[in-house]
Structures are given as C-alpha cells and as structure tokens.
RORO-666385 format. One record per residue (C-alpha): residue number from 1; x negated, y negated, z; residue in three letters. Coordinates in steps of 0.001 Angstrom, whole numbers, plus 500000, padded with zeros to 6 digits. Layout:
ATOM     i       px       py       pz    aa
ATOM   NUM        X        Y        Z   ALA
...
This chain:
ATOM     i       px       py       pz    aa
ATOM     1   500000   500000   500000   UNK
ATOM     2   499238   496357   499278   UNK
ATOM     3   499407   493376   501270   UNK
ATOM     4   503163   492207   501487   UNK
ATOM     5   503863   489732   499156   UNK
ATOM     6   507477   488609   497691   UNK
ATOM     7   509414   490704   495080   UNK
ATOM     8   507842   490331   491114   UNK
ATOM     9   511249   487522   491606   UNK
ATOM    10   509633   485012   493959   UNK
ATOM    11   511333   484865   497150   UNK
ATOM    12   511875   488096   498825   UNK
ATOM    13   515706   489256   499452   UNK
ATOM    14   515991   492776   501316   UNK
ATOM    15   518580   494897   500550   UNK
ATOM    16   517852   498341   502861   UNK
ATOM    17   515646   500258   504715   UNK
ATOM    18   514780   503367   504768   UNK
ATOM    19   515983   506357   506803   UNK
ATOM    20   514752   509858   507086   UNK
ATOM    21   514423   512045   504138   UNK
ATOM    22   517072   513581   502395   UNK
ATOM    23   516146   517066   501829   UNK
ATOM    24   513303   518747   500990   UNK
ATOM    25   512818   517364   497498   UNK
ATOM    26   511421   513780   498483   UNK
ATOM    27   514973   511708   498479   UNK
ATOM    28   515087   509720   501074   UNK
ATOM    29   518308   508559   502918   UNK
ATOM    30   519205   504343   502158   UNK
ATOM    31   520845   502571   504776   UNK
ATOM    32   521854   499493   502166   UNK
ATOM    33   522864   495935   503326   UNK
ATOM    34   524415   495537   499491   UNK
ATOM    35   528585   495873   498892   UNK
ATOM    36   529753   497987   497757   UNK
ATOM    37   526368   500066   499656   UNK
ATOM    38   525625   501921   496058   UNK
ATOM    39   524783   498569   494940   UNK
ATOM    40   521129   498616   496140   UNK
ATOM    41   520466   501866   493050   UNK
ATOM    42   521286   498610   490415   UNK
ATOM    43   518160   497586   490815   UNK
ATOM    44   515349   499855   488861   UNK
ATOM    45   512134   499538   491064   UNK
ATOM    46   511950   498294   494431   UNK
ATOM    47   509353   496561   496645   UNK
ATOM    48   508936   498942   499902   UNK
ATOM    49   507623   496348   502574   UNK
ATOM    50   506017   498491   506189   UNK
ATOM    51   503687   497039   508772   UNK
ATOM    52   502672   493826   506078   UNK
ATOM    53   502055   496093   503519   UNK
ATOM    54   504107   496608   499695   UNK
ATOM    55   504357   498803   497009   UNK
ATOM    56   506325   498966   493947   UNK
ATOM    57   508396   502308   493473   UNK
ATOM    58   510829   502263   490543   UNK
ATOM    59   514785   504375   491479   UNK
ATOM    60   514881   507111   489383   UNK
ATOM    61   517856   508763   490906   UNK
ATOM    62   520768   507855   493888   UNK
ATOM    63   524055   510028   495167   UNK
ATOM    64   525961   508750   498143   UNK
ATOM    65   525163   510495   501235   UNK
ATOM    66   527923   509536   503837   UNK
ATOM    67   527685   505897   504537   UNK
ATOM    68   524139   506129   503591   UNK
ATOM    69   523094   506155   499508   UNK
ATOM    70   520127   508838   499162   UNK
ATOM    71   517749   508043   496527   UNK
ATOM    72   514817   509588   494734   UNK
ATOM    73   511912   507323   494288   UNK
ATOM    74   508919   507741   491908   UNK
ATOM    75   505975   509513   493477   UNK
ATOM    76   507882   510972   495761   UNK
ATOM    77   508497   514458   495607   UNK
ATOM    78   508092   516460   499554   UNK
ATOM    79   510034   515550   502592   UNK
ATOM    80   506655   514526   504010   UNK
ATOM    81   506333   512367   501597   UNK
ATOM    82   509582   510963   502208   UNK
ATOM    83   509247   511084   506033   UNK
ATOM    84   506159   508731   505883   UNK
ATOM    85   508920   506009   504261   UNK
ATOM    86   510759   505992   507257   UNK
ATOM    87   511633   502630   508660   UNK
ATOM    88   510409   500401   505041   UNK
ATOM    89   512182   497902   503690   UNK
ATOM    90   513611   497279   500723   UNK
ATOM    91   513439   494074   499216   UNK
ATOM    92   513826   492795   495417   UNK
ATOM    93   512896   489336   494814   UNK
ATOM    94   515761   486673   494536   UNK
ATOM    95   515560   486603   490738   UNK
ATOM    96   516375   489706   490588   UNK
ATOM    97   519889   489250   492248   UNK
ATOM    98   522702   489225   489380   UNK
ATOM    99   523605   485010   489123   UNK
ATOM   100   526709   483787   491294   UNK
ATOM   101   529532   482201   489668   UNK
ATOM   102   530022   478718   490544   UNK
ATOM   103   530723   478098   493913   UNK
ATOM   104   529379   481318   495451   UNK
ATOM   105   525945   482067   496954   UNK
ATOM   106   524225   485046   498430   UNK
ATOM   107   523939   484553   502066   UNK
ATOM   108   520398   485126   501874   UNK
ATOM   109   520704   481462   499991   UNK
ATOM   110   521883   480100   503506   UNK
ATOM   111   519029   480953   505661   UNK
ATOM   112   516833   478092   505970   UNK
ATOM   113   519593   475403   505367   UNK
ATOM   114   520308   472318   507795   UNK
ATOM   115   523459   472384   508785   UNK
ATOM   116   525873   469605   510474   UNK
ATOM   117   529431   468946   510889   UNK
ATOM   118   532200   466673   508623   UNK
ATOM   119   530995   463640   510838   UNK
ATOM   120   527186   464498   510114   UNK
ATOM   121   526261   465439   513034   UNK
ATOM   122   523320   467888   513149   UNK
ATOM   123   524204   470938   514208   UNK
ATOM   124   521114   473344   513891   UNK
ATOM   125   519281   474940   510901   UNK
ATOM   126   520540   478285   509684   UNK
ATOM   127   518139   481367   511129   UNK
ATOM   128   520013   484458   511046   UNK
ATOM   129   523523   485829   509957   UNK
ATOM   130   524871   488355   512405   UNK
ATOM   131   527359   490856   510365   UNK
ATOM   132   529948   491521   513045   UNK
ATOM   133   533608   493792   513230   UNK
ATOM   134   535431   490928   512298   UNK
ATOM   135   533476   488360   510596   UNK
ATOM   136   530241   487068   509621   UNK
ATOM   137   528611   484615   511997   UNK
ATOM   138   525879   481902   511048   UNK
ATOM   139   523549   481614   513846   UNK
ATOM   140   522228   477945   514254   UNK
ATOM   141   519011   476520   516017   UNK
ATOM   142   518319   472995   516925   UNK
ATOM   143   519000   471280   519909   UNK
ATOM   144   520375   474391   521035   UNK
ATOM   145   521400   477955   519649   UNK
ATOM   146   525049   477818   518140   UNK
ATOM   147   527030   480976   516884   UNK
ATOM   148   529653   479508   514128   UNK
ATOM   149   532288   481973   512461   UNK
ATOM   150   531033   482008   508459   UNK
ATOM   151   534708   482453   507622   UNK
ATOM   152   536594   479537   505323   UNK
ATOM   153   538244   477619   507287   UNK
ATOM   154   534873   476820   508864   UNK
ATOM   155   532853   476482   505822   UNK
ATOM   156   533365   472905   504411   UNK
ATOM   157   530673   472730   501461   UNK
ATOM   158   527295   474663   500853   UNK
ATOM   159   524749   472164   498723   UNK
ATOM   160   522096   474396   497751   UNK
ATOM   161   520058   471820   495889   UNK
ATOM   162   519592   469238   498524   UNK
ATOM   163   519468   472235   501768   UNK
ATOM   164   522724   471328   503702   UNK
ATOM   165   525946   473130   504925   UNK
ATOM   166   528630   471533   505874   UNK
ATOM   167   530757   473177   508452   UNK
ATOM   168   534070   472447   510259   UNK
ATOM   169   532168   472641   513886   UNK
ATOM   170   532133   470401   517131   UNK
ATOM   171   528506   470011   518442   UNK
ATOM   172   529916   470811   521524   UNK
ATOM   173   531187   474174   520670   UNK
C-alpha cells in the first residue's frame, strides 16, 4: 500500500468499509454508506484507505449479502487475503460521484460549510452528519457544539459556491 492520498477524483468521498471475508474465494463482505447499499459496486475500482495507507483495486464482481453487499476485488483471491482487508475504507474521489440535479448535493458537499441562521447569526461550521432512526442530523461546532435536524423544514438554502448553509435554527437551541 501507498501513502493515502485522495481518490484519482480529487477530494476523497468514502462510501464503505470493509468487513470480514465472504467465503473462501477472496470476496469480502461491504458494509456501504451508498442508497440504495448496492450502489457502492457502480463504481469500477476503488481506493482502499487503512492505517494512512491506499491502494487502487478495481470491482470485478458484487451479490448482496444480507444488509451487507459482498464483493470480489482484483488480486484478491483467499479468505486470508480478504481477512487482511478488514476494517479499510472505501473511498472514490468526489468526481467520481454521478452529478446532482439542481438543487441537490451529496452530504459529503456539507461538511466543511459555515453555517448560520435566517438572521445571520453564526451558528457553527458543519463537522459531522450523524445518520440516526429518524433523521439525519448536522452536527455544528463554533461557539459551542449544536445538533440540528437535516430535515426540510430546517434547511433554508445550501450555497455551495460561497461555503454557507442556511438553516431555520435559534442559536440558543
């Protein structure tokens, strides 16, 4: 393995990691952050990220396994082989990602972004989105650490060029 650098795309988006083998003929078991979760197989090679290191491994095969997709990756062909994938990422770089229509965004686009409320008040820069039962939540630092529902009603306007999110939010809350 390489050093870790960003997908052949630029910035680095990941899509899964890595479970523990699938069989004995080097598959290996996906747990995929795509939807649908069979979504991650779309793209042909993949950069496997462990411990600061990369490689490049194009899909060559992919089958659902329960919630899990199981794929088989080039130059990987025993379960030991597999087993030593354990725990990699999967990332693609964010060219790669099929274009939004307009309006949308990835929510890998969001991380990063200042966000503040209608009035303009600051409300904390975008770190983390937490994937919980009943909704997505954007999880803010600034002044403080704020957990905001990334649901409509709270999302007022995303401006990708100039870094911002506007949400429906009281800096109080």
């Amino acid at each position: 393995m390489s050093p870790a650098r960003p997908g052949p795309g630029g910035r680095a988006v990941v899509l899964g990691r890595i479970g523990a083998p699938f069989g004995v003929q080097g598959w290996v078991k996906v747990t995929s952050y795509t939807d649908p979760p069979e979504g991650v197989a779309n793209y042909p090679s993949w950069e496997l990220v462990r411990a600061g290191r990369s490689e490049r491994r194009a899909v060559l095969d992919w089958k659902r396994a329960g919630k899990a997709v199981a794929v088989r990756l080039e130059g990987v062909e025993t379960r030991e082989q597999a087993q030593a994938l354990t725990g990699t990422e999967v990332q693609v770089g964010r060219d790669e990602l099929p274009p939004t229509a307009p309006g949308e965004f990835y929510w890998h686009d969001l991380l990063g972004l200042e966000a503040a409320n209608e009035a303009g008040d600051p409300l904390g820069r975008i770190v983390e989105i937490l994937e919980l039962p009943a909704h997505p939540v954007l999880v803010l630092r600034g002044d403080r650490e704020r957990l905001v529902p990334l649901v409509p009603e709270r999302l007022v306007a995303v401006d990708l060029e100039s870094g911002r999110v506007t949400l429906d939010w009281h800096p109080d809350d």
